[in-house]
Biotite code that builds the C-alpha atoms (Angstrom):
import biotite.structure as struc

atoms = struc.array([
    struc.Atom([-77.667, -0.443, 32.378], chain_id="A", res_id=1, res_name="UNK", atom_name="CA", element="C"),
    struc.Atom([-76.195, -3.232, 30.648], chain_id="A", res_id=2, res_name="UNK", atom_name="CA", element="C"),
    struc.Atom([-73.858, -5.658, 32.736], chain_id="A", res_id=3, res_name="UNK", atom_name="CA", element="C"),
    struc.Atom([-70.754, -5.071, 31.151], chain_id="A", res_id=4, res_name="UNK", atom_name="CA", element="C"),
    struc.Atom([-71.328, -1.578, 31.547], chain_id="A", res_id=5, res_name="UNK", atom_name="CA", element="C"),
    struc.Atom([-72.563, -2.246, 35.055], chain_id="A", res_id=6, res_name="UNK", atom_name="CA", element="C"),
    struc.Atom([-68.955, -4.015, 35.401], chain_id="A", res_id=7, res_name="UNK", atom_name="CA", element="C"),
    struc.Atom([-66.902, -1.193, 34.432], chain_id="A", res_id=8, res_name="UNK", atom_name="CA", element="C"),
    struc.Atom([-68.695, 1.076, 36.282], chain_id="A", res_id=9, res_name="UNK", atom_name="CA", element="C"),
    struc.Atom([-68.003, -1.225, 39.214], chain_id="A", res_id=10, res_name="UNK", atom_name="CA", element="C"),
    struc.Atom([-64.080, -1.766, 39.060], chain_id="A", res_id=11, res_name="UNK", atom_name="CA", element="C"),
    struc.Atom([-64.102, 2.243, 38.654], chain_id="A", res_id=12, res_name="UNK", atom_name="CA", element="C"),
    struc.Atom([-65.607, 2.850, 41.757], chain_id="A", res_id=13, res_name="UNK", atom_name="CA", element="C"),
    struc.Atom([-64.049, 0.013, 43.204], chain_id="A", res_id=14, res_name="UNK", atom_name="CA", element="C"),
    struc.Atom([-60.544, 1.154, 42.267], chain_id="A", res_id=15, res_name="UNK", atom_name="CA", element="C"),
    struc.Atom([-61.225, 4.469, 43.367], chain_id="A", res_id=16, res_name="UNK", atom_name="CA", element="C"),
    struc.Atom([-62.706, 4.024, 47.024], chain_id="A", res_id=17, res_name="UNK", atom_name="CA", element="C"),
    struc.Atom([-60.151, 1.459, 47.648], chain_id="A", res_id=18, res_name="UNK", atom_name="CA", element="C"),
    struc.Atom([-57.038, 4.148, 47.083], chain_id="A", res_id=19, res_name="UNK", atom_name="CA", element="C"),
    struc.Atom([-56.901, 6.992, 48.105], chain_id="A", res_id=20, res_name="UNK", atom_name="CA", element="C"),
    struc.Atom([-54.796, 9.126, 45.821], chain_id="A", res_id=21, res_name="UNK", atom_name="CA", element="C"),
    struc.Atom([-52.938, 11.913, 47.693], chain_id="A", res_id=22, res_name="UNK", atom_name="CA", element="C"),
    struc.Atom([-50.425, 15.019, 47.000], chain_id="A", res_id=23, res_name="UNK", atom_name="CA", element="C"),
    struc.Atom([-49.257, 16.933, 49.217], chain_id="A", res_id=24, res_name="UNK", atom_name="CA", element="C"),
    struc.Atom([-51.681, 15.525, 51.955], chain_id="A", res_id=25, res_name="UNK", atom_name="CA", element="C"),
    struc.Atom([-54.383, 16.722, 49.397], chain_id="A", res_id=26, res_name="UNK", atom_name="CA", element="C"),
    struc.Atom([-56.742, 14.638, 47.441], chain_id="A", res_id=27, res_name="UNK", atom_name="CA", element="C"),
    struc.Atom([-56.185, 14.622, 43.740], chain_id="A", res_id=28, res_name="UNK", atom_name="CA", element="C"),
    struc.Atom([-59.128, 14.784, 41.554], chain_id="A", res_id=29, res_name="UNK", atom_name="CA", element="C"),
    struc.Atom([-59.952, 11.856, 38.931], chain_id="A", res_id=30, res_name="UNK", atom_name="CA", element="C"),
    struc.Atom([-62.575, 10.816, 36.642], chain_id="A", res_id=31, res_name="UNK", atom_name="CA", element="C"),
    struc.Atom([-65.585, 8.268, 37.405], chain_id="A", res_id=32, res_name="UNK", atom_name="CA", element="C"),
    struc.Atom([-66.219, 7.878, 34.134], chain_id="A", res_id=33, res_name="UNK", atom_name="CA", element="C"),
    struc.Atom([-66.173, 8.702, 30.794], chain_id="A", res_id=34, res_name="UNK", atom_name="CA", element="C"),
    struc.Atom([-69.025, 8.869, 28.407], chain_id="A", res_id=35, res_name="UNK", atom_name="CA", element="C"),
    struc.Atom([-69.005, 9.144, 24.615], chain_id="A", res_id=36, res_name="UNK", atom_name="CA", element="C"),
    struc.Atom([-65.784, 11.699, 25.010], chain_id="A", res_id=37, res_name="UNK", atom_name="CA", element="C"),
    struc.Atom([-67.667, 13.427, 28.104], chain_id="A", res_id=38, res_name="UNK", atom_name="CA", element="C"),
    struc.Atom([-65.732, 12.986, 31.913], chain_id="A", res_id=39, res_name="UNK", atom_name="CA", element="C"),
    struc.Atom([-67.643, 12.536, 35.178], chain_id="A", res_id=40, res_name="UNK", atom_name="CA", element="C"),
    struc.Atom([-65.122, 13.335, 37.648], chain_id="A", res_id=41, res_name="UNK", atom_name="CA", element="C"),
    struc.Atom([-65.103, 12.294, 41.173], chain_id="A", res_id=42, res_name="UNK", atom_name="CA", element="C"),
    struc.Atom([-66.041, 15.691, 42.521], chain_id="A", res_id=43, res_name="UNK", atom_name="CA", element="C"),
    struc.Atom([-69.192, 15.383, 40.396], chain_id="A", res_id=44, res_name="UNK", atom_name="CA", element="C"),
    struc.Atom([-70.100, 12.518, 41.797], chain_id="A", res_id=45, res_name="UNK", atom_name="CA", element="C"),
    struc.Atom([-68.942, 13.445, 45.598], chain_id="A", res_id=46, res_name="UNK", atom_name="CA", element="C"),
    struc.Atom([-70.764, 17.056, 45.178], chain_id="A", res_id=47, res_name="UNK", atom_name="CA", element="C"),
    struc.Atom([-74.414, 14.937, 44.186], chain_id="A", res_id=48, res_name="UNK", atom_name="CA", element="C"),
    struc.Atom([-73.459, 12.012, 46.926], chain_id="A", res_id=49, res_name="UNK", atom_name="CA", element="C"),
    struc.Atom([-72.260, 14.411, 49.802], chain_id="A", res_id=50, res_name="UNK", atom_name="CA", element="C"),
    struc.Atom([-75.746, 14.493, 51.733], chain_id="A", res_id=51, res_name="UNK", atom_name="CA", element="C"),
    struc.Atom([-76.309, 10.407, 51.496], chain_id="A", res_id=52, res_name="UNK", atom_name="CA", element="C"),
    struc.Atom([-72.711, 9.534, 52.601], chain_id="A", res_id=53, res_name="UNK", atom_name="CA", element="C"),
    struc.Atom([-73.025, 11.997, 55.458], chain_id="A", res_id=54, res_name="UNK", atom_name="CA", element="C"),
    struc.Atom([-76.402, 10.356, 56.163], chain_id="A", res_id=55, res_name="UNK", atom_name="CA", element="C"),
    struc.Atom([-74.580, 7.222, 55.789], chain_id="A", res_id=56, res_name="UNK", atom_name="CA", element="C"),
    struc.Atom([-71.285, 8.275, 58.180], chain_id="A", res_id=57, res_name="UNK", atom_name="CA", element="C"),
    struc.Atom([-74.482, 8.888, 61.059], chain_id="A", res_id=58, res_name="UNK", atom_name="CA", element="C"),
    struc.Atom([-75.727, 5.661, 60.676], chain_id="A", res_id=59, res_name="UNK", atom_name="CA", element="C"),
    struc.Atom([-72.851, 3.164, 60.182], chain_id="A", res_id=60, res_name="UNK", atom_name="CA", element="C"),
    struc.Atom([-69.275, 2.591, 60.595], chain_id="A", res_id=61, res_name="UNK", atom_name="CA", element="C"),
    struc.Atom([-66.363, 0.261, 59.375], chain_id="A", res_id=62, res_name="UNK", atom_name="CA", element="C"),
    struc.Atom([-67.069, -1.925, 56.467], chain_id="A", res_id=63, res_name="UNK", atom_name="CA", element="C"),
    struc.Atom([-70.781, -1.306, 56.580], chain_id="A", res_id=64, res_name="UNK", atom_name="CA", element="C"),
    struc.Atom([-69.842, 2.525, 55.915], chain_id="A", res_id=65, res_name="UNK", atom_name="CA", element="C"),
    struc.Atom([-67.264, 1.888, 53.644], chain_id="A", res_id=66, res_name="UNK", atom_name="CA", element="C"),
    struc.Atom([-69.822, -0.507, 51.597], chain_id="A", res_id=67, res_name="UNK", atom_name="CA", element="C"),
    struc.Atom([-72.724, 1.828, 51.774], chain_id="A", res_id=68, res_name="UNK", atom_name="CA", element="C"),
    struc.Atom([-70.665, 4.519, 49.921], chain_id="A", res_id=69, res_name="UNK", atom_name="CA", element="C"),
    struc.Atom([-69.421, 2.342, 47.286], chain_id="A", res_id=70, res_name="UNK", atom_name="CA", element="C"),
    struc.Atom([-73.227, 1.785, 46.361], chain_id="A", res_id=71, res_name="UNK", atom_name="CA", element="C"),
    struc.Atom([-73.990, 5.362, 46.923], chain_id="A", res_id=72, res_name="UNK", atom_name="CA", element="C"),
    struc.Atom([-71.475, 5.927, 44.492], chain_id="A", res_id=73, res_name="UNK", atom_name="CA", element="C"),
    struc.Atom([-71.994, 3.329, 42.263], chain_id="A", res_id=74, res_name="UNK", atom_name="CA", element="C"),
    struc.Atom([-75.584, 4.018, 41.588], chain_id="A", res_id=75, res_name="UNK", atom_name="CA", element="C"),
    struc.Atom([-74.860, 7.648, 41.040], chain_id="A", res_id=76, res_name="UNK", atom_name="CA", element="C"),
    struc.Atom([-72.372, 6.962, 38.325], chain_id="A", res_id=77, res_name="UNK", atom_name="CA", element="C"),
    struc.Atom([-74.444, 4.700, 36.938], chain_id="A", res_id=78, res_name="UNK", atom_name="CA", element="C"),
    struc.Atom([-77.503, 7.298, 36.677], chain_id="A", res_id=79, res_name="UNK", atom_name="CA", element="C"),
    struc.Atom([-74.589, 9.627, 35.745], chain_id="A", res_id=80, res_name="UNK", atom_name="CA", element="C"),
    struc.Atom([-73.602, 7.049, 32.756], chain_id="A", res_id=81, res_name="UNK", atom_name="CA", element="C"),
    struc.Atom([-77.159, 6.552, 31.585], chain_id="A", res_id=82, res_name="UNK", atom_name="CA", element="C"),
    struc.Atom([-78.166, 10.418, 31.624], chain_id="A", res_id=83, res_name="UNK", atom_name="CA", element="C"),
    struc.Atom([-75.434, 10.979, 29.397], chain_id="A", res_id=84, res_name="UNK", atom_name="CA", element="C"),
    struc.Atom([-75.685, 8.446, 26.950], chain_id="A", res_id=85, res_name="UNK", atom_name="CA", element="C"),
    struc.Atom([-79.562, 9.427, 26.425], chain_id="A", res_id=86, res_name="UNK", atom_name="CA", element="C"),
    struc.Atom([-78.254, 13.111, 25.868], chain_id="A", res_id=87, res_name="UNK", atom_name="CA", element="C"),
    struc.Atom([-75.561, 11.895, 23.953], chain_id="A", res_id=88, res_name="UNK", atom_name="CA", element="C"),
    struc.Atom([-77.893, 9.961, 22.095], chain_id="A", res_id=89, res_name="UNK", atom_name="CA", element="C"),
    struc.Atom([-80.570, 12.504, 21.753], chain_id="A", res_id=90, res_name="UNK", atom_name="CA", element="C"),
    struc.Atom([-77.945, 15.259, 20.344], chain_id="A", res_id=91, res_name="UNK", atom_name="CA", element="C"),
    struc.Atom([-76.993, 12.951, 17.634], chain_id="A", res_id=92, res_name="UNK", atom_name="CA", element="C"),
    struc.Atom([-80.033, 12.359, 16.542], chain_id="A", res_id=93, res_name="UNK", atom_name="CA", element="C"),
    struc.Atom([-81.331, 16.524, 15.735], chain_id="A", res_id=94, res_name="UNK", atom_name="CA", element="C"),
])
């Protein structure tokens, strides 16, 4: 992935680990990312993530926790990213 891509991706999952945006005592949903008009929302990403960041939750606590799931996260929307711009990419050119 390209580092200003990289970057974005970053801040996003930065931003969104870092608040947690509630209603009602309920999480709202958000988007990751988007991709050439194409949304990765966070429950995409927490759905493929789940088993790690339990893994992770087992192993670790405080700020190690907390900073193992931002890379767990990060490196999911970033395979996330890539996979769709190669289909993205792939569509356009049929």
């Amino acid at each position: 992935m390209h580092g200003t891509a990289m970057r974005y991706v970053a801040l996003l999952i930065v931003a969104f680990s870092l608040v947690p945006i509630v209603h009602a005592g309920q999480p709202l949903e958000g988007v990751a990312a988007v991709v050439n008009n194409e949304v990765i929302t966070l429950a995409e990403v927490r759905a493929i993530t789940k088993q790690a960041e339990e893994k992770a939750a087992r192993e670790l606590s405080g700020d190690a926790l907390r900073g193992e799931i931002a890379k767990i996260r990060l490196t999911t929307i970033a395979k996330l990213v890539e996979r769709r711009r190669a289909e993205t990419g792939s569509e356009k050119s049929k």
